[in-house]
C-alpha positions as CSV (number, residue, x, y, z in Angstrom):
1,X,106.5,92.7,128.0
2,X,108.0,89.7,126.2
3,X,108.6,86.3,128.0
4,X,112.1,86.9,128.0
5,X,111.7,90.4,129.4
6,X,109.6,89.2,132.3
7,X,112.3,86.2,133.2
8,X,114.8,89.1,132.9
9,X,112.6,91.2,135.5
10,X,112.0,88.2,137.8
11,X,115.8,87.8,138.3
12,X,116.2,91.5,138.9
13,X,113.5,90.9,141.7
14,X,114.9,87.3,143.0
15,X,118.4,89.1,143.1
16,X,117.6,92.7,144.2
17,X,115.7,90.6,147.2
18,X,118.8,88.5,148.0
19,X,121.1,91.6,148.0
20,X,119.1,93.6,150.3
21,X,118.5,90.4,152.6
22,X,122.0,89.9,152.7
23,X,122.7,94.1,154.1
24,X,120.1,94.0,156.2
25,X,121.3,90.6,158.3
26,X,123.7,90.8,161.2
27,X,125.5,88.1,159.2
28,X,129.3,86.7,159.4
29,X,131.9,87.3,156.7
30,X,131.3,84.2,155.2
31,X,127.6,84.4,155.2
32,X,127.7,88.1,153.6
33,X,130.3,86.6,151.3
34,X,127.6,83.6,149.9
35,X,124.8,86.2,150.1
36,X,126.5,88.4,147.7
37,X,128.1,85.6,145.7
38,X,124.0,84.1,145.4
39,X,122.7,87.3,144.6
40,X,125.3,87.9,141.9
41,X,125.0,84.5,140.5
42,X,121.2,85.1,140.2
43,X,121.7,88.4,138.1
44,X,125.1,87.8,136.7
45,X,126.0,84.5,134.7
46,X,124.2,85.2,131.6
47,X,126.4,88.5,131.2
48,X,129.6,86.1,132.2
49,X,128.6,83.5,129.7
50,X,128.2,85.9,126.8
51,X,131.7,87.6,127.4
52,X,133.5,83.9,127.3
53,X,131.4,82.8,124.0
54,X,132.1,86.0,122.7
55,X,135.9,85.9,123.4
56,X,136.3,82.3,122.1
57,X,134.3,83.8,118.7
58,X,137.3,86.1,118.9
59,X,134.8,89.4,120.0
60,X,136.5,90.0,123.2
61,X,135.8,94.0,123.8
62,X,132.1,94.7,124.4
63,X,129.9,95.9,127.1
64,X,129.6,92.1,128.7
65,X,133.2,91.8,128.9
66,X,133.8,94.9,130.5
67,X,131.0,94.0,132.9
68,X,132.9,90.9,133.6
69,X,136.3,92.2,134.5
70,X,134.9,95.4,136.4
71,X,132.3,93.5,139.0
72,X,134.6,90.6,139.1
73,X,137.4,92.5,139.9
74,X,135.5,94.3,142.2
75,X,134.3,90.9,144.2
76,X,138.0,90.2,144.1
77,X,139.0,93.2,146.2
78,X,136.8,92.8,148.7
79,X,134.4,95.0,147.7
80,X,131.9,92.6,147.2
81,X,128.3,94.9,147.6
82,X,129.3,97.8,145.3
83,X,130.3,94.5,142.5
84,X,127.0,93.1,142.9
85,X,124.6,96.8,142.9
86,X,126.9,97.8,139.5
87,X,126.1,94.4,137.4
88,X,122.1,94.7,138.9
89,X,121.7,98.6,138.2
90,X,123.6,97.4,134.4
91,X,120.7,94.4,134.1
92,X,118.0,97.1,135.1
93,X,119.0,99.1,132.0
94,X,119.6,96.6,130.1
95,X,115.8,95.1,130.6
96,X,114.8,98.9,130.1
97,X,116.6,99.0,126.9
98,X,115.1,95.9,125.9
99,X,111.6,97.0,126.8
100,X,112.2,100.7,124.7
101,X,113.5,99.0,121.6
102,X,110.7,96.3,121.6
103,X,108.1,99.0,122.6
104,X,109.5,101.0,119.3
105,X,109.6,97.7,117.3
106,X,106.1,97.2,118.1
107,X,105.1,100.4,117.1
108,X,106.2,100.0,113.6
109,X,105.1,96.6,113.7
110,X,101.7,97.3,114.5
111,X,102.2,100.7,111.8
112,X,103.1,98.1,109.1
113,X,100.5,95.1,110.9
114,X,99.5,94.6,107.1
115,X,100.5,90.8,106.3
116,X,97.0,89.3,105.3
117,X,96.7,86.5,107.4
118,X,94.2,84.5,104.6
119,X,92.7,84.8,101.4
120,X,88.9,84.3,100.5
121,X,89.5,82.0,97.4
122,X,86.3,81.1,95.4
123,X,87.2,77.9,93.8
124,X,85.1,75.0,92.9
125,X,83.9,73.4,95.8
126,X,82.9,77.0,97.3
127,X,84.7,79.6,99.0
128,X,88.2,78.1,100.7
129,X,90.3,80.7,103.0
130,X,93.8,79.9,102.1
131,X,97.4,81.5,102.5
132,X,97.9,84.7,100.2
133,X,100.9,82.7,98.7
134,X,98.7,79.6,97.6
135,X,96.1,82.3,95.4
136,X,97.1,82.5,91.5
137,X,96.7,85.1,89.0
138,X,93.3,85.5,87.7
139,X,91.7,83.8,90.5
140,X,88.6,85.3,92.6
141,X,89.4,86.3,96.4
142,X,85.7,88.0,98.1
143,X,86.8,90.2,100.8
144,X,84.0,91.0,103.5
145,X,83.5,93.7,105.8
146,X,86.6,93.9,108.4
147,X,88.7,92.1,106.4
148,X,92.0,93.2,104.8
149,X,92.7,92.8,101.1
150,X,95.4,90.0,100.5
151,X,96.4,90.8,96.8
152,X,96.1,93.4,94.5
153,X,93.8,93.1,91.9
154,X,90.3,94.8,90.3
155,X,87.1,94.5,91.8
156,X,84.6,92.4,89.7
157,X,81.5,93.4,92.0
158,X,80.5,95.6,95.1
159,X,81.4,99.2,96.0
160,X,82.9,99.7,99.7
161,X,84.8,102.3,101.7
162,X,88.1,101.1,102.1
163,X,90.9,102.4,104.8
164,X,94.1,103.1,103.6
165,X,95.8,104.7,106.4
166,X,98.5,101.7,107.3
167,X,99.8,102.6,103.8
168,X,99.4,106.0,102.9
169,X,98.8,108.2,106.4
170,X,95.5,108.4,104.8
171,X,92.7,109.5,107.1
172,X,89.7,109.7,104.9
173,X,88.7,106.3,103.4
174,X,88.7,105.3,99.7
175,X,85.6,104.6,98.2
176,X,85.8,102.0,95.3
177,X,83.4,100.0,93.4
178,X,83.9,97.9,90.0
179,X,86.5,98.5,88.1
180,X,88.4,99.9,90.6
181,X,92.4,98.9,91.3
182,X,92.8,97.8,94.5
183,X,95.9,97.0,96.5
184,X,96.7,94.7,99.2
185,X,96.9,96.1,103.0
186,X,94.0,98.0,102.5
187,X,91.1,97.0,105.7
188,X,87.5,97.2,103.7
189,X,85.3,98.8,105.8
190,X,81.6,98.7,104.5
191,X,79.9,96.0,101.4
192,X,82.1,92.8,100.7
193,X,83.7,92.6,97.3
194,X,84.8,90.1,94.6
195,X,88.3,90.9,93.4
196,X,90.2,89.2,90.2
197,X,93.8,88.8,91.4
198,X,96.0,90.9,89.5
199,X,99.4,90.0,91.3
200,X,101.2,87.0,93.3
201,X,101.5,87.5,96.6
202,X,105.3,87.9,96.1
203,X,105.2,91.0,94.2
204,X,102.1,92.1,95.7
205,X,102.0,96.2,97.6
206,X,101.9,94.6,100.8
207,X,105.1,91.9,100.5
208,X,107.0,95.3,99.2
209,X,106.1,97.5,101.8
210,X,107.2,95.4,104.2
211,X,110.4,93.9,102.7
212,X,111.2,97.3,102.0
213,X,110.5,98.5,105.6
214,X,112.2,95.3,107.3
215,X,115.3,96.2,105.1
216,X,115.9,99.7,105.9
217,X,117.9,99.2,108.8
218,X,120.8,97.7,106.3
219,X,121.7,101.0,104.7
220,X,123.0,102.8,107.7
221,X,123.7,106.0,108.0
222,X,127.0,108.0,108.7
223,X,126.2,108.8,112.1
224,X,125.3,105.1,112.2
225,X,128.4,103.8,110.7
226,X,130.6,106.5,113.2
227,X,128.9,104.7,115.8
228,X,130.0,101.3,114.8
229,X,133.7,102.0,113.6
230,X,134.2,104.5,117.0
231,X,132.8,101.6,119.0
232,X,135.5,99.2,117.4
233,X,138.0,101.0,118.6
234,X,136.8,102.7,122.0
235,X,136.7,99.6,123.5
236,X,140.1,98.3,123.0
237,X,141.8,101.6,123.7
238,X,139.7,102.2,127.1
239,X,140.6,98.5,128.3
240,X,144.2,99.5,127.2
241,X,143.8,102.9,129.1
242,X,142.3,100.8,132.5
243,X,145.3,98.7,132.3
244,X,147.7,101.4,132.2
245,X,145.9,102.9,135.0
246,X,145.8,99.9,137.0
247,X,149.5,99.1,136.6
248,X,151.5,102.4,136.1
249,X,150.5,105.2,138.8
250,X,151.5,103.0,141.8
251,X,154.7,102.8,140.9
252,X,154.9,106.6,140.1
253,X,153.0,107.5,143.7
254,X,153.9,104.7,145.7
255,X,150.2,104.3,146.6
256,X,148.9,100.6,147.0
257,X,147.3,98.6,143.9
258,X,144.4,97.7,145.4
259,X,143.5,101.6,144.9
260,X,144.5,102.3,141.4
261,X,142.8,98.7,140.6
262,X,139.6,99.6,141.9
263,X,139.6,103.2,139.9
264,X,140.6,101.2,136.6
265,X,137.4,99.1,137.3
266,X,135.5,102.1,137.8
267,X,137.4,103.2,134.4
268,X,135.6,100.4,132.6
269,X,132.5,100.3,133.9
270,X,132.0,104.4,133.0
271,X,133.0,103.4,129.5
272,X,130.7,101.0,128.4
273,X,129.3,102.6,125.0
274,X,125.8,101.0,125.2
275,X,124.2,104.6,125.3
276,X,125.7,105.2,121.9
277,X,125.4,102.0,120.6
278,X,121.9,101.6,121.4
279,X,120.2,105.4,121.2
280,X,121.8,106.2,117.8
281,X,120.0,103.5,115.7
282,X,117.3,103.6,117.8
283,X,116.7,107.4,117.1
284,X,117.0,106.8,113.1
285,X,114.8,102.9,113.2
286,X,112.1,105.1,114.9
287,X,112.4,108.2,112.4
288,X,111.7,105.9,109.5
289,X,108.7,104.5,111.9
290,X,107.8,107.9,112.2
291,X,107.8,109.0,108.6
292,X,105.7,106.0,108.1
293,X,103.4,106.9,110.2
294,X,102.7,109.6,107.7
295,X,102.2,107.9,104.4
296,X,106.8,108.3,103.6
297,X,108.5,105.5,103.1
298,X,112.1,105.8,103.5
299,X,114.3,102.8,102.7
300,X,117.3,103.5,105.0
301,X,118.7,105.6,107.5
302,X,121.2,106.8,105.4
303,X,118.4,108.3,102.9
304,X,116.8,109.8,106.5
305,X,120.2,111.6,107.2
306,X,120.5,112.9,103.4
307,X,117.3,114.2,103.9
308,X,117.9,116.4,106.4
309,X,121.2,118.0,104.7
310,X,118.8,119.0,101.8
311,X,119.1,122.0,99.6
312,X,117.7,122.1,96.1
313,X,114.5,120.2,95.5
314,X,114.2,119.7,91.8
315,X,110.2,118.0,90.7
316,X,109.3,116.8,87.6
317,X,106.0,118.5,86.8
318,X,103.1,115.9,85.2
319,X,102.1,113.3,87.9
320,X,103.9,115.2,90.5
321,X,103.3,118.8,90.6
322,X,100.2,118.3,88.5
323,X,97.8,115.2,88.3
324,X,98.9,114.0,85.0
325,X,95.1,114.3,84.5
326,X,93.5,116.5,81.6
327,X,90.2,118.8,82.3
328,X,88.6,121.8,81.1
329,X,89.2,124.8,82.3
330,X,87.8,127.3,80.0
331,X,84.7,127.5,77.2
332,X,84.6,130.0,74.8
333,X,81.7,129.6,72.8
334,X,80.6,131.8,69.8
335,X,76.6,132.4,69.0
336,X,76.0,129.2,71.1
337,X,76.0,128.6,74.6
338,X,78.8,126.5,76.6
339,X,76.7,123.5,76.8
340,X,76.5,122.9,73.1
341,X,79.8,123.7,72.2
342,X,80.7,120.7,74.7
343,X,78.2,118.8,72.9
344,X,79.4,118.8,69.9
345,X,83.4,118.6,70.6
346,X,82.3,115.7,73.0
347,X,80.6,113.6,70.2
348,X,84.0,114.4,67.8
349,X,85.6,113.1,70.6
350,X,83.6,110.3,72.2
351,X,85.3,107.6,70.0
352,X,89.6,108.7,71.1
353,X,91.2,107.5,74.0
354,X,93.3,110.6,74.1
355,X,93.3,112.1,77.2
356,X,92.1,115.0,75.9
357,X,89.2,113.8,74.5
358,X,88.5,112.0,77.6
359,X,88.6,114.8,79.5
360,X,86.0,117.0,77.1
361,X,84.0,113.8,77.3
362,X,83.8,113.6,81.0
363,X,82.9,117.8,81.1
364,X,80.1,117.3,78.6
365,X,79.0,114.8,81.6
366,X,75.7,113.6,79.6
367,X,75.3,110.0,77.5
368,X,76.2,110.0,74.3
369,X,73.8,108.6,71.5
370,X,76.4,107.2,68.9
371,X,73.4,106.6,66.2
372,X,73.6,110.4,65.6
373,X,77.3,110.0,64.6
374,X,78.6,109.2,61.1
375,X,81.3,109.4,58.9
376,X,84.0,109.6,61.6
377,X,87.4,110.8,60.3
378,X,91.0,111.4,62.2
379,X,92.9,114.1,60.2
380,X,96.3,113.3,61.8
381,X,98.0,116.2,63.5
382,X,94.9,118.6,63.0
383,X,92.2,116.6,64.8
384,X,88.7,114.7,64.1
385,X,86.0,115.9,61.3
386,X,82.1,113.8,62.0
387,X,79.6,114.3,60.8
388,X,76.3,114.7,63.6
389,X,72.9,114.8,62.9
390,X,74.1,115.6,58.9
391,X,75.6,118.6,60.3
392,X,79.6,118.3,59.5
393,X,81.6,119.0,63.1
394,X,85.2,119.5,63.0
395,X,87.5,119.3,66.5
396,X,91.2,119.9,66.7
397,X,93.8,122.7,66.6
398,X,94.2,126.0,64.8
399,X,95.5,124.1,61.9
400,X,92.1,121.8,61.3
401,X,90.5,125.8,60.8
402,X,93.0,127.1,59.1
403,X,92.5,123.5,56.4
404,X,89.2,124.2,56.0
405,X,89.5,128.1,55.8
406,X,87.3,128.6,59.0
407,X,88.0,132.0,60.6
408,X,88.2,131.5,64.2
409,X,89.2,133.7,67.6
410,X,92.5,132.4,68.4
411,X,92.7,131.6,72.4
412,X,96.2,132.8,74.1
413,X,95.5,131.3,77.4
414,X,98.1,128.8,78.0
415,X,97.1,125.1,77.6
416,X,96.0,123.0,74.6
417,X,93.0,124.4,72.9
418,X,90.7,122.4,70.8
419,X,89.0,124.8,68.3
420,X,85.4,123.3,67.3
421,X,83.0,124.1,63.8
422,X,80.0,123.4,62.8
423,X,79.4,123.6,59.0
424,X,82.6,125.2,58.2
425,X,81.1,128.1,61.0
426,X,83.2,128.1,64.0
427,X,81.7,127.9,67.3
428,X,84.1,128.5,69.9
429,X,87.2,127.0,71.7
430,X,87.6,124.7,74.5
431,X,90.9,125.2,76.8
432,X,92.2,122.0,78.2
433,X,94.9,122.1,81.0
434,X,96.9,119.5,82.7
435,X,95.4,120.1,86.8
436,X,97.5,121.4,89.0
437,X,97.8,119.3,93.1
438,X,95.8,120.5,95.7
439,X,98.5,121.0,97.4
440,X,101.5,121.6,95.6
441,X,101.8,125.4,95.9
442,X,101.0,124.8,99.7
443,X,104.2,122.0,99.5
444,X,106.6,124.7,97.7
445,X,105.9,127.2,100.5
446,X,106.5,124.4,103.1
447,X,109.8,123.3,101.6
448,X,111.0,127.3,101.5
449,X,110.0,127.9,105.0
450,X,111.6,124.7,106.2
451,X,115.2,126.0,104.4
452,X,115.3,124.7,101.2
453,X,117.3,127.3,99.2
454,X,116.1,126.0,95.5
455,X,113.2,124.9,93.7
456,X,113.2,123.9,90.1
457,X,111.1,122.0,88.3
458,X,112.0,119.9,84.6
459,X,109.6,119.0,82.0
460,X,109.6,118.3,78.8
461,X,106.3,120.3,78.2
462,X,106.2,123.5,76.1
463,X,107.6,126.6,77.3
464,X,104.4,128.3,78.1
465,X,102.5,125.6,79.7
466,X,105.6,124.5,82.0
467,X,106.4,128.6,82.9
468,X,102.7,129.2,83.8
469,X,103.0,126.2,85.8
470,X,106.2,127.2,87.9
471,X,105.0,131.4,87.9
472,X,101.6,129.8,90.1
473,X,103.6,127.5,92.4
474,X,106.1,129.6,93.5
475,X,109.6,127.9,91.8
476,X,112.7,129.7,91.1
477,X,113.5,127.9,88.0
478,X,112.4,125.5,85.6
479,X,113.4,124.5,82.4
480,X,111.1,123.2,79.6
481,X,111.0,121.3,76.3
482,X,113.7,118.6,78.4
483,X,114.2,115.4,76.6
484,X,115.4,112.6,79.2
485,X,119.2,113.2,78.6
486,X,118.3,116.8,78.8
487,X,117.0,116.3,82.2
488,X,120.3,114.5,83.3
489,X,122.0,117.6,81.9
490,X,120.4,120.0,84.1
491,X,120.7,117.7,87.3
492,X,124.6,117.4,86.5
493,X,124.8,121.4,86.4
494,X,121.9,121.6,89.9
495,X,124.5,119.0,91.9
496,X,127.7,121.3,90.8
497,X,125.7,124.1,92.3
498,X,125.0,122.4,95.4
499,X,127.5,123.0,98.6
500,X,129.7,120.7,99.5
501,X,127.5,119.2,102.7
502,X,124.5,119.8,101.2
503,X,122.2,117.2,99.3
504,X,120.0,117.3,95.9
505,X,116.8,115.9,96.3
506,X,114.8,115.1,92.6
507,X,110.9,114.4,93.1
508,X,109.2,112.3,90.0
509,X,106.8,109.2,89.6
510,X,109.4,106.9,89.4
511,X,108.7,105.6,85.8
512,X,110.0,108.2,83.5
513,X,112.7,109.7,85.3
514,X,114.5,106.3,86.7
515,X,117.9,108.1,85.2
516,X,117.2,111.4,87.1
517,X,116.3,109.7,89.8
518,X,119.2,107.6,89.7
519,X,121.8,110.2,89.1
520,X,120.0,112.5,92.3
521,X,121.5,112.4,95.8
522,X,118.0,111.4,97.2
523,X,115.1,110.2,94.9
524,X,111.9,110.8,95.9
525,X,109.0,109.1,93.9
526,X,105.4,110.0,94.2
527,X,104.1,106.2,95.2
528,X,100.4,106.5,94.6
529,X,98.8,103.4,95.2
530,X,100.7,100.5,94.5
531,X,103.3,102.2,92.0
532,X,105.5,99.2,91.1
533,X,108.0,100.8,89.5
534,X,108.1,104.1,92.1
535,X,108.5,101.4,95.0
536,X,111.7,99.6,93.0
537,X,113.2,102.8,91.8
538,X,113.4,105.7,94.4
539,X,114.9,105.9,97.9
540,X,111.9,107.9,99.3
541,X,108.1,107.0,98.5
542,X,105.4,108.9,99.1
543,X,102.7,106.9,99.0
544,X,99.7,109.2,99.0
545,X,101.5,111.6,95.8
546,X,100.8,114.5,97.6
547,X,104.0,116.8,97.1
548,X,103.3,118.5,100.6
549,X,104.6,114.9,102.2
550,X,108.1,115.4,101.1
551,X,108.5,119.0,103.3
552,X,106.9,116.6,106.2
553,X,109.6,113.9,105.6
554,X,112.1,116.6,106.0
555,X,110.7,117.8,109.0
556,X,111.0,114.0,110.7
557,X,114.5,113.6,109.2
558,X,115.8,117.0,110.8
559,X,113.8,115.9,114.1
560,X,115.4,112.6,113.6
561,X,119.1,114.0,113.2
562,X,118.7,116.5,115.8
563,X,118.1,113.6,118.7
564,X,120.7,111.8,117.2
565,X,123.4,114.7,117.6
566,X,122.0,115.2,121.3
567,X,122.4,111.6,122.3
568,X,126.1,111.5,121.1
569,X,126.9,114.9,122.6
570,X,125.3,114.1,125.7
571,X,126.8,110.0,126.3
572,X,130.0,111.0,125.0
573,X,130.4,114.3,127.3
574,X,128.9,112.8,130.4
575,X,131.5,110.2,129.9
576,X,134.4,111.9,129.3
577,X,133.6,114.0,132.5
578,X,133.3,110.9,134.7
579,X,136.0,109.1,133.5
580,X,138.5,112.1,133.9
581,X,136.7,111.9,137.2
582,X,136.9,108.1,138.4
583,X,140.7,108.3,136.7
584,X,141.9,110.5,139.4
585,X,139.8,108.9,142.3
586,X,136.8,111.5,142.8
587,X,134.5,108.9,141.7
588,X,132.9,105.8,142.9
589,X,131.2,102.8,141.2
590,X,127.9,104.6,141.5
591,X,128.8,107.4,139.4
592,X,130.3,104.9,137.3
593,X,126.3,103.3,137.3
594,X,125.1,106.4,136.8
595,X,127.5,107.0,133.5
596,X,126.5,103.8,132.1
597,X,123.0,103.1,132.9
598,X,121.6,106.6,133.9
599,X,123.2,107.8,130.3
600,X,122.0,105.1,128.6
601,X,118.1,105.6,130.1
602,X,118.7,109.1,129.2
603,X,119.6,108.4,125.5
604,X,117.0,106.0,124.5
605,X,114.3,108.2,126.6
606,X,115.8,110.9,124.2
607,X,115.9,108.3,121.0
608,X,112.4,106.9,121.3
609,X,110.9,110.3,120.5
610,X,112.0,110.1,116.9
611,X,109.2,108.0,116.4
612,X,106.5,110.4,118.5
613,X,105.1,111.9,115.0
614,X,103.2,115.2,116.4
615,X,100.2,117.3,114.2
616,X,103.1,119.5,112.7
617,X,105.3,116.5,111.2
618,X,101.3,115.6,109.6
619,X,101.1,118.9,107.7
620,X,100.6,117.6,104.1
621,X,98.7,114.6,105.6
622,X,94.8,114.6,104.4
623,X,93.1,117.7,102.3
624,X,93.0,120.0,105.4
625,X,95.1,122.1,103.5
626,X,93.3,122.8,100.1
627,X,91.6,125.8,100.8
628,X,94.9,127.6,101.9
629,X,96.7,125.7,99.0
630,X,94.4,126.5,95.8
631,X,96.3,128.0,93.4
């Protein structure tokens, strides 16, 4: 409990204890009357002050006003117990309101607790901890064990675990050692480490995170902005409404005022919207707490809502439904055995920075001795002729052979396929394919079962490679050979497709496909790490890039929407019965409590579960799933 909250609670005490003092005492009139008018005092003047500021700011019609004119009135006509139990019962849920946001606030606080406090600077006259804002680029911070990483950066020595989770819902920790990128927000967990700052603080992972995080309640939703216009008007009519009550049925009955005054206070006191106005952002501030919780960052409740209205899911395919990663996955030596044909393409190779020859490189897996290399020569668009150990090697595509009139077994398997010869003999073919996400055909099924009525994917990759890709994971369509306008074609057709209520989600890694991203009801980027540019350019991030996050997401925004739909039906039903109800004199201020503050308890009971994130919102969360998701 805050300070405040506990002064709140103390005055609920001090005037719950006066109250029941003053009903249990054979006292006089007058001494009932000061007991009552103490007790009220003690629990009421802050609401009182806040409905004159407000009014002389020119906000007159809000909950304290209403809780003004109803106990006041109340007082007025004598009945001066049930005027002080309504304004205690509305500062009970009020401090129980304040206690459930906070609680919620804290949660997300303590989800996104990743501000470093210092920075481990090693500067001339030894190691100096100073603020994260005062360390410059290029500069040395040592992180120990227990510590969190201030700044982004690359470690210069030491290898550690580190734990990642605050960021990316990441269980397992990341082992690291030099060389390695590192980002801020990280906690190191085993040997301490030297890091050469790579980024100010200011545009550091962790200052972006949370800016982005502490921003998203600006971009409401529509269910959020119904709220706020419907409360703009509610209050005003239902004041009007008390009036009329108040003023026109005694002259139509000929019953006294007092009785139609004291069912017009009743009125307002049943109408006070703080059940709506409270649960409903509540619900959506602890979705996107939720959704945290399990590596998605969603930048406003309005993107939380779309979400949940999804139909078509369109991916890009390299870096999100594949690694973006080259590796071999096929030898097919001739006369020699698989380790020597990745011999020799790896020594044609060793020299490129190609991915492709990086990744024939890493399969050969042994050192390289570049003194048995010489005369290296790049044949552009056909590949790399050496010569190793005076033996001449050639590495490249079917047009290198064909050059050098090599016959050769052509491979059909889809992928890129680097032929190899030795001595104008050829020795086989390596296949190279771009590596498929653990989890991306486990994602595809997720997003199918969870109601998404299309998948397509867009690539600019050939026909074959992207096909194979979309036959394995399960899409219904996808179109290949896509320049970047292309790809904006095809999302203008998808959103004409797409019903009128429903929404167009595009997944990329928020580099390449900023315009499809852009042009996309929702776009969802596959974060990684510290992507700069996914961060700035998306509306979702998933910060571990695992595709199986974004049916999770979808899961917590439905969840999220559901509550949000009961809270309304339920305030604004319950209401609307007990009004109807005090309105023709059937019932009391205690009902009207019960309407206000029982509702409102209800609600935000109802709203705080948005952030509860159980094991099924986690699916996708961790490599639990591979073995069921290998392709």
């Amino acid at each position: 409990m805050t300070k405040k909250q506990k002064k709140q609670l103390y005055r609920i005490l001090a005037a719950a204890a006066i109250y029941l003092i003053t009903m249990a005492l054979p006292l006089s009139s007058t001494g009932k009357l000061a007991g009552f008018l103490l007790s009220y005092g003690v629990i009421g003047w802050d609401i009182i002050w806040k409905a004159i500021t407000n009014i002389l700011h020119g906000q007159v019609f809000d909950e304290n006003f209403l809780m003004t004119v109803a106990t006041v009135g109340a007082m007025f006509l004598g009945e001066y117990a049930e005027g002080v139990a309504v304004m205690l019962f509305y500062q009970v849920g009020e401090l129980f309101q304040s206690y459930a946001v906070s609680k919620s606030r804290r949660s997300i606080s303590g989800l996104m607790d990743i501000r470093p406090d210092y920075a481990n600077v090693v500067r001339e006259d030894g190691i100096v901890s100073v603020d994260p804002d005062e360390v410059a680029v290029g500069e040395v911070i040592v992180v120990k064990p227990g510590e969190r990483v201030p700044l982004d950066g690359t470690i210069l020595e030491g290898r550690s675990a580190l734990n990642t989770s605050a960021l990316t819902g990441e269980s397992l920790p990341r082992e690291v050692e030099p060389g390695a990128d590192v980002i801020s927000g990280c906690i190191n967990q085993s040997g301490t480490l030297k890091i050469l700052v790579s980024k100010p603080y200011g545009e550091s992972t962790v200052a972006k995170i949370l800016d982005l995080v502490e921003n998203a309640s600006s971009k409401k939703s529509k269910s959020e902005a119904f709220i706020t216009r419907f409360a703009r008007y509610y209050t005003p009519a239902v004041v009007a409404a008390a009036v009329l009550l108040a003023v026109i049925p005694p002259f139509l009955t000929g019953q006294p005022f007092t009785v139609w005054i004291e069912r017009a206070l009743t009125f307002l006191v049943i109408s006070c919207p703080c059940a709506l106005v409270i649960s409903v952002p509540l619900s959506f501030f602890g979705g996107i707490g939720g959704a945290s919780k399990c590596g998605v960052l969603i930048k406003g409740s309005n993107y939380l809502e779309a979400l949940a209205k999804t139909e078509t899911v369109v991916f890009d395919k390299t870096g999100t439904l594949t690694k973006g990663s080259f590796a071999v996955s096929g030898c097919f030596p001739e006369k020699i055995t698989k380790e020597k044909l990745l011999e020799l393409a790896a020594y044609a190779e060793k020299d490129s920075n190609h991915p492709i020859s990086k990744s024939i490189v890493n399969a050969y897996g042994k050192e390289l001795n570049a003194s048995r290399v010489a005369d290296v020569q790049e044949i552009a668009g056909h590949g790399i002729s050496i010569s190793l150990d005076g033996k001449t090697v050639l590495a490249g595509n079917s047009k290198l052979m064909n050059l050098n009139h090599i016959k050769y077994k052509p491979v059909s398997e889809t992928g890129t396929v680097v032929y190899v010869a030795e001595d104008g003999i050829s020795r086989g073919a390596i296949l190279i394919e771009d590596e498929v996400k653990e989890d991306a055909a486990f994602a595809i099924r997720e997003l199918k079962q969870s109601g998404i009525r299309k998948t397509v994917m867009l690539t600019g990759d050939a026909k074959a490679v992207g096909e194979n890709v979309a036959q394995r994971l399960g899409l219904d369509e996808v179109y290949t050979e896509l320049l970047p306008a292309d790809k904006v074609s095809h999302m203008e057709q998808l959103l004409s497709l797409t019903s009128e209520k429903g929404k167009l989600a595009f997944v990329g890694d928020g580099i390449n496909d900023a315009p499809v991203l852009a042009r996309a009801d929702i776009g969802i980027a596959m974060g990684g790490l510290g992507s700069d540019a996914a961060i700035e350019a998306a509306d979702v991030v998933i910060m571990t890039d695992e595709p199986s996050k974004i049916a999770a997401a979808m899961r917590i925004s439905r969840k999220t929407l559901r509550i949000v739909h009961q809270n309304i039906v339920f305030a604004l039903g319950v209401k609307a019965i007990v009004l109807i109800l005090g309105a023709i004199g059937f019932a009391s201020m205690w009902a009207a409590v019960f309407a206000d503050v029982g509702v409102s308890v209800i609600a935000i009971l109802n709203a705080v579960r948005a952030l509860q994130v159980t094991k099924d919102d986690r699916v996708g969360n961790g490599k639990a799933f591979q073995k069921t998701a290998e392709v």
